[in-house]
N, C-alpha and C positions, 0 to 999 in steps of 0.2 A: 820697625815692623819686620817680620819675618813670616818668608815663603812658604807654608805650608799645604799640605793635605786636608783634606775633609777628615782623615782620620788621626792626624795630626790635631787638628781643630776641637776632636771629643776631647781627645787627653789632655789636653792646655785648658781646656772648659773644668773639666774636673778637676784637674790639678790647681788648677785658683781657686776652686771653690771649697776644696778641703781643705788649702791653707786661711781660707778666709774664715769658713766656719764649721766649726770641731762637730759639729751634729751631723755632717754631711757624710755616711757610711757608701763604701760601693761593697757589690757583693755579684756573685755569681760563679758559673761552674768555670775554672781554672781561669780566671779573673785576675789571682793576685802573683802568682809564682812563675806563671805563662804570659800574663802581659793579656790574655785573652784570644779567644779562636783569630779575628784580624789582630790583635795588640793593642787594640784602642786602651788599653790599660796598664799599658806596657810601663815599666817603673815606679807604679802609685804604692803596690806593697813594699818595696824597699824603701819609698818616703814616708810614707803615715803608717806602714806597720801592720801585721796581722789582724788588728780587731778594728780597724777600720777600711781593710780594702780585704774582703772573706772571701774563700775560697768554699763554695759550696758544696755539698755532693750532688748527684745526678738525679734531679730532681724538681723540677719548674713547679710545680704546686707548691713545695716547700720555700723558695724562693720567693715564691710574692704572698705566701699567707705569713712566713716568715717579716717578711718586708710593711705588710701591712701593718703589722701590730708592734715593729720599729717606727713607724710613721705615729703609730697612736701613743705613741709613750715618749715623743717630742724629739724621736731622731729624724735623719732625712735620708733614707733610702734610697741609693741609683742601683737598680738589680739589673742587671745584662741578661736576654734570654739570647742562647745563640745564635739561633735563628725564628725566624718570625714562624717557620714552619714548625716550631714546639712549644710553640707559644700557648695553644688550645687548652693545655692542660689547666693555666692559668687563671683560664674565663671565670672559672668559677669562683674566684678569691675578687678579683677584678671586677668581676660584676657584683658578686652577692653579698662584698665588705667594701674595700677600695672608693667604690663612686657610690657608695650609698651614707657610709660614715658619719660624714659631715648632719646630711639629713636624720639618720637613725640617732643621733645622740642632740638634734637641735641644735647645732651649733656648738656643744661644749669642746669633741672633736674634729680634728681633721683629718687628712690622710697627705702629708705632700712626702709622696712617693713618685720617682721617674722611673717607668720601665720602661729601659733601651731595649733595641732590638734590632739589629742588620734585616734588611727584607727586599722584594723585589731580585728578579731574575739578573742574565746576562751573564755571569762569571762559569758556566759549564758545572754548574752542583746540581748533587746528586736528587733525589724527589723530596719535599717538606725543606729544601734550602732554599727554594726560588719564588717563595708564597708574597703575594701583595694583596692581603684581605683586611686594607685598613678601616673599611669601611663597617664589619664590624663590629667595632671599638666607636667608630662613629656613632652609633646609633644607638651607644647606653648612654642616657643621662647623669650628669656629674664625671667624665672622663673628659679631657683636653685629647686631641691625637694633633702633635706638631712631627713636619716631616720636611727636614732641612733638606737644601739641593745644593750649595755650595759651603766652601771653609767658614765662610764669614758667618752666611747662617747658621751653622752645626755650632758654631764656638757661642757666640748670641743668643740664640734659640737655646741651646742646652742651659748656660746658666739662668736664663727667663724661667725653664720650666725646672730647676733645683730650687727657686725661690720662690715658686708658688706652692698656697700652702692648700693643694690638691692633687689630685693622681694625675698625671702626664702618662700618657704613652710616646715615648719618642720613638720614632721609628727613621733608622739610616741607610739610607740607599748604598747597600752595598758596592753596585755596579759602579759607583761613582768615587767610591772610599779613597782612590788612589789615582783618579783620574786628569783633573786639574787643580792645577794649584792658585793660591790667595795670598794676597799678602794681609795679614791680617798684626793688630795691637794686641798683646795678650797685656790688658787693663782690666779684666773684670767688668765690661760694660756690657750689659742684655741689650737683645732686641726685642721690641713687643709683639707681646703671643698676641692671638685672635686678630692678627690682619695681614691682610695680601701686600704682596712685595708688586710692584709694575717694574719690571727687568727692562722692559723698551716700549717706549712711545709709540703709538700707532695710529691712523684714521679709517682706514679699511676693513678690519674683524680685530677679533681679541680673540688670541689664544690662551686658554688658560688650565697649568696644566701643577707638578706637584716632585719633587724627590728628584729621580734618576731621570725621567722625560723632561724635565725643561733643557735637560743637553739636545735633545733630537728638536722639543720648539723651538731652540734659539736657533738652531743648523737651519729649521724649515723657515725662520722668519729674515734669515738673513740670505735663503734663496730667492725664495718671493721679493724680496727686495728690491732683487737685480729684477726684477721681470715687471717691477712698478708695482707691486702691493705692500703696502706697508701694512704693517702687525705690530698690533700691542700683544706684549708679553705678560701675563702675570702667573706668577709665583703662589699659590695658595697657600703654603706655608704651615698655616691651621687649618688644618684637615674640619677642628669640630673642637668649637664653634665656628662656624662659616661666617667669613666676613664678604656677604651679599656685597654691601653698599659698593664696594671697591668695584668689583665686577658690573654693576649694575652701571657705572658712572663712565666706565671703558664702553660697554655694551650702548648705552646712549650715544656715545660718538660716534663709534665704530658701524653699528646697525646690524653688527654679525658675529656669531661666538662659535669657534670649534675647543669645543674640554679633549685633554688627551691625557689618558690614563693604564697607567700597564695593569691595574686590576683587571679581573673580570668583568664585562657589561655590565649584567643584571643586575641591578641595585645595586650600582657603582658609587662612588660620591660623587662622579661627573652624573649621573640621575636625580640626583639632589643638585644639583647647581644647575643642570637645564629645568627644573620643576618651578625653582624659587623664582628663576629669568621670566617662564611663562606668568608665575602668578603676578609676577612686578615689574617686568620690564617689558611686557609682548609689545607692546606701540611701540618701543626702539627699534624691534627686529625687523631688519626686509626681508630674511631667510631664512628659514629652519635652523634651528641648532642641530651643528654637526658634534659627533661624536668620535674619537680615534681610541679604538683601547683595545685590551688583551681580550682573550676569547671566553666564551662559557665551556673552557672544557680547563682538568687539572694541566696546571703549567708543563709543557712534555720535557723529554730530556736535551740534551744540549742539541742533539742536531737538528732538532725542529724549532730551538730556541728565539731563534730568528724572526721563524717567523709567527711567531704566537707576537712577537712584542712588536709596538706601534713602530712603525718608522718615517722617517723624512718625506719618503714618498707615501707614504698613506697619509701623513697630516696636511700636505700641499695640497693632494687629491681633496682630500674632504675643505680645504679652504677655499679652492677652485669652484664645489661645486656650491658653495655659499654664495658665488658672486653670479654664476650664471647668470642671472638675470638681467646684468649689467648691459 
């Protein structure tokens, strides 16, 4: 086993999975020569070679309409957009070929395309670097959106969605890229898409949260700890398709659910996971669902950075007042 990063974790993902299968292309803007804006690609063009790790021009539309109709002619596109915040340009290949494909050809084609994309605030960048609008992408039908939070997942999860033979949006918590390390087996073995991870046992609430925030849930759940509440942890993983059951079966124990999300509120994906709780789980609940997330305004510059994003202390607070009534 070997020590690595979360961003360590992409490159070993990929790099097994172009040695294992020759269809597998990476592509994007200074991708192959740079190693990429973090490096997540760092060495792939000096192993597999110019026409399969591409160095793009400055361009995201070209990139995934490119990308799409490599996916349709039997290769497997990983395109890097650099940041999530350039990513808009995309939408329109993404939504109106990408996740429709499959359906508009009845099955003859498909699209298994992964578009990466670093996203989510905290490193002090500049405006459209600090964007967390996954929920977007959520809400077109035929897209997966998986969103790793540590090494182990980012290396598992990346190669899950290289081998599925539909569009992935991966999206990588920047904030996180370099932050803790994993010991992880570079064996080529996936983790399964469309289900929640439980990170720690609980009887009190379920926190459930996605990317770069399960660091501040796991901080909150191991303060409350000390103070007697214990907290289940869950990992959401797949953003979309939502794996309910998992959630719903913490939330039956528990009796209480705080979502914490560095998106913006309004038609968050924690709005879809507190909707689906109400439609199916309301008789487990003793408490309202609490909410912790980023605000309804564009993400500000770094010195406000702070505090636009959920912290320790806002997730304890909103889990406190779940219990009130105790």
């Amino acid at each position: 086993m070997t020590e690595v990063t979360l961003l360590d974790a992409i490159n070993m993902g990929l790099c097994w999975e172009m040695s294992a299968d020759p269809s597998v292309v990476v592509l994007g803007e200074d991708i192959g020569l740079n190693g990429g804006v973090f490096r997540a690609t760092d060495g792939l063009q000096e192993k597999f070679g110019q026409q399969r790790v591409i160095d793009t021009p400055l361009s995201e539309t070209l990139i995934a309409g490119m990308s799409i109709g490599m996916a349709a002619e039997g290769l497997k596109p990983v395109a890097e957009i650099q940041f999530m915040g350039f990513i808009y340009s995309t939408i329109d290949q993404i939504i109106s070929h990408a996740s429709r494909l499959r359906n508009r050809t009845r099955g003859r084609l498909s699209c298994p395309l992964v578009l990466r994309a670093p996203f989510g605030g905290g490193i002090h960048a500049p405006e459209h670097h600090s964007e967390s609008t996954e929920a977007l992408f959520a809400h077109i039908p035929g897209l997966r959106v998986v969103i790793p939070s540590s090494p182990g997942r980012a290396y598992g999860l990346l190669l899950a969605a290289i081998r599925d033979p539909d569009p992935v949006i991966f999206l990588e918590p920047k904030r996180i890229y370099r932050l803790v390390k994993q010991d992880i087996e570079d064996n080529g073995e996936a983790l399964p898409l469309d289900v929640c991870f439980v990170l720690r046992e609980g009887s009190d609430v379920t926190l459930v949260s996605w990317g770069a925030m399960i660091h501040e849930t796991m901080t909150a759940a191991e303060q409350l700890s000390a103070s007697g509440i214990n907290a289940e942890v869950i990992d959401l993983a797949t953003i979309k398709p939502l794996d309910i059951n998992t959630i719903l079966e913490s939330v039956s124990k528990t009796g209480r659910c705080v979502i914490i999300h560095e998106a913006a509120r309004t038609c968050g994906v924690g709005a879809e996971i507190a909707a689906q709780l109400a439609e199916q789980g309301l008789m487990s609940l003793f408490a309202p669902i609490e909410r912790v997330t980023g605000y309804d305004t564009i993400m500000p510059l770094f010195n406000l950075e702070k505090e636009y994003m959920p912290s320790v202390e806002r997730i304890i607070a909103a889990v406190e007042r779940t219990l009130e009534d105790l």
